[in-house]
C-alpha positions in Angstrom: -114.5 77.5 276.3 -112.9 74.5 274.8 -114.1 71.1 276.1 -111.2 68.6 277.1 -111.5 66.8 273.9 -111.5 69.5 272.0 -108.3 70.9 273.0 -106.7 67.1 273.0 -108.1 66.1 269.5 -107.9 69.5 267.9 -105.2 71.0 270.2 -104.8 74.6 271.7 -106.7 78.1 270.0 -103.4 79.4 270.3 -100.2 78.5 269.3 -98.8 75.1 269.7 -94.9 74.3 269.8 -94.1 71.4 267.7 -92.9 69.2 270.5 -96.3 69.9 272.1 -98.3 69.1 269.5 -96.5 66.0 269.0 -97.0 65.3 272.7 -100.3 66.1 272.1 -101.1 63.4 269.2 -99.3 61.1 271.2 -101.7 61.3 274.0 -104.7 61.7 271.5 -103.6 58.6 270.2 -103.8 56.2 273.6 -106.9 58.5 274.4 -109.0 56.6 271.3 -107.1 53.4 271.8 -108.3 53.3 274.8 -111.6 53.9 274.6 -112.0 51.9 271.3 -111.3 49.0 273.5 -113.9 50.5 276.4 -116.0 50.6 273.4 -116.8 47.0 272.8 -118.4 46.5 276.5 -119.7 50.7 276.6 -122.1 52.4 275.3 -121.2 55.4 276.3 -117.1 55.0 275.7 -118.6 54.1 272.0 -119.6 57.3 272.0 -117.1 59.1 273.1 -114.9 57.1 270.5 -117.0 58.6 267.7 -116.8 61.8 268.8 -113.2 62.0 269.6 -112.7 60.3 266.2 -114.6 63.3 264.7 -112.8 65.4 266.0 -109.3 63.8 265.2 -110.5 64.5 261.7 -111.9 67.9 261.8 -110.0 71.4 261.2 -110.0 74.2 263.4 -110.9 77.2 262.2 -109.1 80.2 263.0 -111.5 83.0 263.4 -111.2 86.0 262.2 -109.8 89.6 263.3 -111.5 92.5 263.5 -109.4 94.1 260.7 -110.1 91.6 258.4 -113.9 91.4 259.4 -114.2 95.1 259.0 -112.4 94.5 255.4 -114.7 91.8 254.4 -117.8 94.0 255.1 -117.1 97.1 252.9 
């Protein structure tokens, strides 16, 4: 199970529309605004700024089928 951030910052294991992941970004966007601003009097929003910027920055990976796992291993 994805944590809130997760699915914000690195959006959906599934599909995503494009107007939802342009929602999405949006909202990931005011997200780390806001708590860059927390961050200045927080310790813990400082945090949380670091690890949402992490994740704005990282790549899902798509995991992979069975079929191609079963390929991969003969």
């Amino acid at each position: 199970m994805q944590s809130l951030y997760e699915e914000l910052f690195l959006g959906p294991l599934g599909q995503e529309s494009a107007d939802d992941r342009k929602a999405r970004v949006a909202a990931a966007r005011d997200v780390l605004a806001h708590l860059r601003e927390s961050a200045e009097d927080d310790q813990i929003s400082a945090a949380d700024a670091a690890y949402a910027e992490a994740l704005s920055r990282a790549v899902r990976l798509r995991p992979r089928s069975r079929r191609q796992a079963l390929r991969g291993a003969a």
